[in-house]
OpenMM code with the backbone's topology and positions (N, CA, C; nanometers):
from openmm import Vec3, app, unit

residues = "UNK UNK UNK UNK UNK UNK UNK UNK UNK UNK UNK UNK UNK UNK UNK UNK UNK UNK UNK UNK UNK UNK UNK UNK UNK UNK UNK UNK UNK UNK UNK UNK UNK UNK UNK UNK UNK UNK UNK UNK UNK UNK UNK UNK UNK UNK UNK UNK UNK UNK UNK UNK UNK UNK UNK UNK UNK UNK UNK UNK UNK UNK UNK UNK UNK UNK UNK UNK UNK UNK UNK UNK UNK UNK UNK UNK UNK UNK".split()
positions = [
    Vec3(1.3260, -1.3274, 7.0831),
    Vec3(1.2456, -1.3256, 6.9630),
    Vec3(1.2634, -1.1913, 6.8952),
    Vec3(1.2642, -1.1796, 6.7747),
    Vec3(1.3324, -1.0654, 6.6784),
    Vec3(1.1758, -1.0567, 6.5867),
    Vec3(1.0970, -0.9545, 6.6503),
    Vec3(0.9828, -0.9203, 6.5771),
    Vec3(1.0089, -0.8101, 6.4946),
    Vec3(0.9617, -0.8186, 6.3377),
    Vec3(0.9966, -0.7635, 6.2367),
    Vec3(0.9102, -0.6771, 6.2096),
    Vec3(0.7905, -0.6916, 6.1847),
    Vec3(0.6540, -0.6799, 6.1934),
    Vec3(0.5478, -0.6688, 6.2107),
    Vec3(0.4504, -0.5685, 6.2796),
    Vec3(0.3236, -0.5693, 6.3364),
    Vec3(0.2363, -0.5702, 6.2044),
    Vec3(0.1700, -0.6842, 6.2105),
    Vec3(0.0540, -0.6215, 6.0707),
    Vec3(-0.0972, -0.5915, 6.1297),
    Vec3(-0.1948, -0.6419, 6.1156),
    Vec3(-0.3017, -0.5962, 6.1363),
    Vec3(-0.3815, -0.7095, 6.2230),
    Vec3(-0.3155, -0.7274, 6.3792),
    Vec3(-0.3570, -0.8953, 6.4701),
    Vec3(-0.2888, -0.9517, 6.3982),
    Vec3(-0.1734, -0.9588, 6.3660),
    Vec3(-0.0682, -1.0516, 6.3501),
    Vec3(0.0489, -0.9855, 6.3644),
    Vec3(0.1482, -1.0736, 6.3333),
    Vec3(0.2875, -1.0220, 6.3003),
    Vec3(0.3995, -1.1342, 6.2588),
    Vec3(0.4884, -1.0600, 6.2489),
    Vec3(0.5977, -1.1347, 6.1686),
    Vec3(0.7328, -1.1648, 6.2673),
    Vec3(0.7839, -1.2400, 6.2754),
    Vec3(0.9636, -1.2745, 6.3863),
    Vec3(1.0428, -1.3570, 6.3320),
    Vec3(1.1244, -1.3342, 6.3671),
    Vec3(1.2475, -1.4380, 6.3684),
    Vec3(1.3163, -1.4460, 6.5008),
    Vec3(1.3537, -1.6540, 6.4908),
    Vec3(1.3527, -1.7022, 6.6060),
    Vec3(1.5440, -1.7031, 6.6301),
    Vec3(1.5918, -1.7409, 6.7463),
    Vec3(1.7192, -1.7660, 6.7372),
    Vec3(1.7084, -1.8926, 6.7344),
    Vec3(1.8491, -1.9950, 6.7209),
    Vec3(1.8761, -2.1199, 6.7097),
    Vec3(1.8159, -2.1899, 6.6260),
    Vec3(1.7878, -2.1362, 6.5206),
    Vec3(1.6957, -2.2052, 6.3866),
    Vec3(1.7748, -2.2684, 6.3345),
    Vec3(1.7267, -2.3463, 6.2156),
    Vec3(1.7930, -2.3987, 6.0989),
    Vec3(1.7549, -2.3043, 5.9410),
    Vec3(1.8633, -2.3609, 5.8966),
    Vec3(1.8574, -2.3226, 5.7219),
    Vec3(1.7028, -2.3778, 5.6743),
    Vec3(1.6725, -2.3434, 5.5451),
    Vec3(1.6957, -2.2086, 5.5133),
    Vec3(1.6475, -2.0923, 5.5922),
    Vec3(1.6937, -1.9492, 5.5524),
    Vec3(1.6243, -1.8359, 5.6177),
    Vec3(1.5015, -1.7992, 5.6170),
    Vec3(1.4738, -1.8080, 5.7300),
    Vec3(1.2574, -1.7934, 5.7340),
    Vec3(1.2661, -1.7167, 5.8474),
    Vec3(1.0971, -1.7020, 5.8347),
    Vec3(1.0421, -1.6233, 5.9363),
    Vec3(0.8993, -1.6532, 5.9842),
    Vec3(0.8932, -1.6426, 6.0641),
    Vec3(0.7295, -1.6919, 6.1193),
    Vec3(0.6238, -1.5555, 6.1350),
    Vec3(0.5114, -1.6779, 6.0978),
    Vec3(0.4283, -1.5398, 6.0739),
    Vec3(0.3154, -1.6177, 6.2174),
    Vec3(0.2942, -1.5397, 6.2964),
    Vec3(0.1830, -1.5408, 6.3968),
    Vec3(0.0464, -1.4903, 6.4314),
    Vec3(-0.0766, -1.5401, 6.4203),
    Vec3(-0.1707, -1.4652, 6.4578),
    Vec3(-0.2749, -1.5829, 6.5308),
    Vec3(-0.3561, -1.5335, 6.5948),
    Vec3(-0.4540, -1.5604, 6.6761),
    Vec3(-0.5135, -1.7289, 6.6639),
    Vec3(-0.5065, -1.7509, 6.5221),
    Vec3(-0.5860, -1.8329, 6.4842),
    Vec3(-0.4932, -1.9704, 6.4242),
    Vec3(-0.2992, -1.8937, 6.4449),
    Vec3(-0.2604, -1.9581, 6.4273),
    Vec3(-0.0863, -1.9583, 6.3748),
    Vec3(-0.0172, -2.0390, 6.3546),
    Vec3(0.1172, -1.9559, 6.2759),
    Vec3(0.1846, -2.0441, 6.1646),
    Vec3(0.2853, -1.9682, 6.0644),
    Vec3(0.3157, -2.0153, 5.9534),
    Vec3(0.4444, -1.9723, 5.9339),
    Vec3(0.5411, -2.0295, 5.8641),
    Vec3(0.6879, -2.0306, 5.8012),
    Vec3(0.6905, -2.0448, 5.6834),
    Vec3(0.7442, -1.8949, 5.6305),
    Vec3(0.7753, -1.8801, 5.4942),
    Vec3(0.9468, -1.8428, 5.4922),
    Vec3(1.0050, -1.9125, 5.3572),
    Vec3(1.1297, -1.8720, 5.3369),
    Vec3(1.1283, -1.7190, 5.2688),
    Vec3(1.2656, -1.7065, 5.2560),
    Vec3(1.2905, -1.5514, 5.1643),
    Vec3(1.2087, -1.5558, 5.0500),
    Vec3(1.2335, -1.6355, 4.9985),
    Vec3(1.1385, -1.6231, 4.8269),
    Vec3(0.9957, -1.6959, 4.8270),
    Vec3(0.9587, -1.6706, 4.9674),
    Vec3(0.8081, -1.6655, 4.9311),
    Vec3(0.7185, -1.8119, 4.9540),
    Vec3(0.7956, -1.9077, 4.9910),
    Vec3(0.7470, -2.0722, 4.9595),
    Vec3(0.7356, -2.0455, 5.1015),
    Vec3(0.5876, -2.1233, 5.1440),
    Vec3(0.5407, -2.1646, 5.2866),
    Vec3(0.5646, -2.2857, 5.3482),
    Vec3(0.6502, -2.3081, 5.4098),
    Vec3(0.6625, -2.4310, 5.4594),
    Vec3(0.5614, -2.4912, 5.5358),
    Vec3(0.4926, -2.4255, 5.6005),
    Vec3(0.3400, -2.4683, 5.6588),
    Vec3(0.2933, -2.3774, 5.7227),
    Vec3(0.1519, -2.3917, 5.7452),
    Vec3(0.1014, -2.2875, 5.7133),
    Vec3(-0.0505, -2.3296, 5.8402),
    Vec3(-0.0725, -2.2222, 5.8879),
    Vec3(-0.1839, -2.2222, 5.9699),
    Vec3(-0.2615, -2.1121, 6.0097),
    Vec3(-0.2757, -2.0372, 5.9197),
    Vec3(-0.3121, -1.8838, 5.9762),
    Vec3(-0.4062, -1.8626, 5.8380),
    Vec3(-0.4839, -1.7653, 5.8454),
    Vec3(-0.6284, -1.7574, 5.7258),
    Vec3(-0.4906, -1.6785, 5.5789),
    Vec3(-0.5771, -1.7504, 5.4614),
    Vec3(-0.5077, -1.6847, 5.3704),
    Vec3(-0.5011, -1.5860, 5.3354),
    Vec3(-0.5958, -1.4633, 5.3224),
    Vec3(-0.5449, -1.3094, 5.3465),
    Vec3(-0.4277, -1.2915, 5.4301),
    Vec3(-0.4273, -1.3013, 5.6019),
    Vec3(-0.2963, -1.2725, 5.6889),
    Vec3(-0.1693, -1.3727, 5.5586),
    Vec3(-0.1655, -1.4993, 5.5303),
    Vec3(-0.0800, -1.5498, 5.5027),
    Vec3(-0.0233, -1.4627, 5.3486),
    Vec3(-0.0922, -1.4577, 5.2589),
    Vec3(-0.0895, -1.3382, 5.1499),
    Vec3(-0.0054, -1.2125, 5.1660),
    Vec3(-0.0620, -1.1417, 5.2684),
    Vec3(0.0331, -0.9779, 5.3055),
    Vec3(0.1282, -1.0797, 5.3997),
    Vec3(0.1486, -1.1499, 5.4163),
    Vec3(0.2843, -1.1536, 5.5317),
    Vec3(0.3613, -1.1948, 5.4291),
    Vec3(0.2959, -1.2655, 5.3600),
    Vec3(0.4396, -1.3350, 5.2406),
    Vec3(0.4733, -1.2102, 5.1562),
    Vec3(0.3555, -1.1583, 5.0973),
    Vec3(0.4375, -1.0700, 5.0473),
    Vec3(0.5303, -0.9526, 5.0910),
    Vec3(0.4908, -0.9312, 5.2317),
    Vec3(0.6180, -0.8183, 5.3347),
    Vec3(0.7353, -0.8765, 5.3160),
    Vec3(0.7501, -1.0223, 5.3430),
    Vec3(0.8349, -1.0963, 5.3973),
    Vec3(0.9483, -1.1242, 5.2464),
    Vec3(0.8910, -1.1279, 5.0917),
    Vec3(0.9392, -1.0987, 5.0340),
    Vec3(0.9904, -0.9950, 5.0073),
    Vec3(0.9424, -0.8706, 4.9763),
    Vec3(0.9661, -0.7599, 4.9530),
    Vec3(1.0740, -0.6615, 5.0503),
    Vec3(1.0678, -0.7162, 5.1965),
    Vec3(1.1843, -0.7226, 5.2838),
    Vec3(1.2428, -0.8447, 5.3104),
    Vec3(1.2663, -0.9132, 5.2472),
    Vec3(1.3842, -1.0134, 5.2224),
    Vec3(1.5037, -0.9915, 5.2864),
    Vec3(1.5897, -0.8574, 5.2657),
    Vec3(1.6916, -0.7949, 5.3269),
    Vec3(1.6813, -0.8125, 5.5125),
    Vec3(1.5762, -0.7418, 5.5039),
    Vec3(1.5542, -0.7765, 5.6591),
    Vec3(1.5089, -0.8546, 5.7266),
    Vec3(1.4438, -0.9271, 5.6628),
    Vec3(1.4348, -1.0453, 5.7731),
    Vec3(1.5873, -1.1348, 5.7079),
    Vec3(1.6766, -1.1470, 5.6142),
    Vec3(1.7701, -1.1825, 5.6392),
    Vec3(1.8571, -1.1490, 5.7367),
    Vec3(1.9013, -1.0448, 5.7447),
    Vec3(1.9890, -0.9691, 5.8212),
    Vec3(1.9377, -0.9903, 6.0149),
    Vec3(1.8267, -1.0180, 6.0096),
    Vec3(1.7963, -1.0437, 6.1731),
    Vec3(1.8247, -1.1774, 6.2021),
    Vec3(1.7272, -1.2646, 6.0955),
    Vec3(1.8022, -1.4341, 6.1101),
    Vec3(1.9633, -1.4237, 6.1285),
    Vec3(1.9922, -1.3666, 6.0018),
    Vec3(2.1880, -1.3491, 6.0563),
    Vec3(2.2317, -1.3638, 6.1846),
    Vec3(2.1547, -1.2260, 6.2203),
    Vec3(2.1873, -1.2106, 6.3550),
    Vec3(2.1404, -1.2958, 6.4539),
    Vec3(2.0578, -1.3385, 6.4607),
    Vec3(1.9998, -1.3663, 6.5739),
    Vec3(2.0637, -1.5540, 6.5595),
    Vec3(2.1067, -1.5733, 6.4343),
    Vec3(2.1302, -1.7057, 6.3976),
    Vec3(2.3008, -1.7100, 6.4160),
    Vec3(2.3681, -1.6132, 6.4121),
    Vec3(2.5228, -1.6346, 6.3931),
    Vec3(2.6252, -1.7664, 6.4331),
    Vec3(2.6290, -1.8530, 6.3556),
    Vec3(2.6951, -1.9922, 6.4088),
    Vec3(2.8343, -1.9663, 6.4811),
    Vec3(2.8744, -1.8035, 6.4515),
    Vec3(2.9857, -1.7632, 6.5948),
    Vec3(2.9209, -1.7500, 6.6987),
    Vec3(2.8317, -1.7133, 6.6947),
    Vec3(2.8083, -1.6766, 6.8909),
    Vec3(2.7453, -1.7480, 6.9360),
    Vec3(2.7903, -1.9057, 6.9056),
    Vec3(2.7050, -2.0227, 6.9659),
    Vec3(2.8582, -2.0942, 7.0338),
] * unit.nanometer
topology = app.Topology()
chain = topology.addChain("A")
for resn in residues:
    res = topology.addResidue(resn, chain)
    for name in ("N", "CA", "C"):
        topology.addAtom(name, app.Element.getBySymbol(name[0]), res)
């Protein structure tokens, strides 16, 4: 697991062996959620404040959580 993120009782990762598009999961206590790069939640289970600042990290580092999915996703090293 490729954690990106500590926020405040939550945080942010990326998984290996995923599928398209590039996302990242957001985790906390009460629950967890998948947002793509540009911000759209694919579902969602966590209170909307946490879901709010994670999307917007998760946009605003776009770069990086691309670059870890990359990695952690590379259809060579399968």
């Amino acid at each position: 697991m490729g954690k990106i993120h500590d926020g405040n009782g939550w945080f942010i990762k990326v998984q290996a062996n995923e599928h398209p598009p590039i996302h990242a999961h957001v985790l906390h206590p009460d629950g967890k959620a998948t947002v793509t790069l540009d911000g759209e939640v694919v579902n969602t289970g966590v209170p909307r404040a946490v879901l709010a600042a994670a999307r917007d990290w998760i946009v605003a580092h776009a770069d990086i959580v691309e670059a870890e999915w990359l990695r952690m996703n590379n259809p060579r090293r399968r």
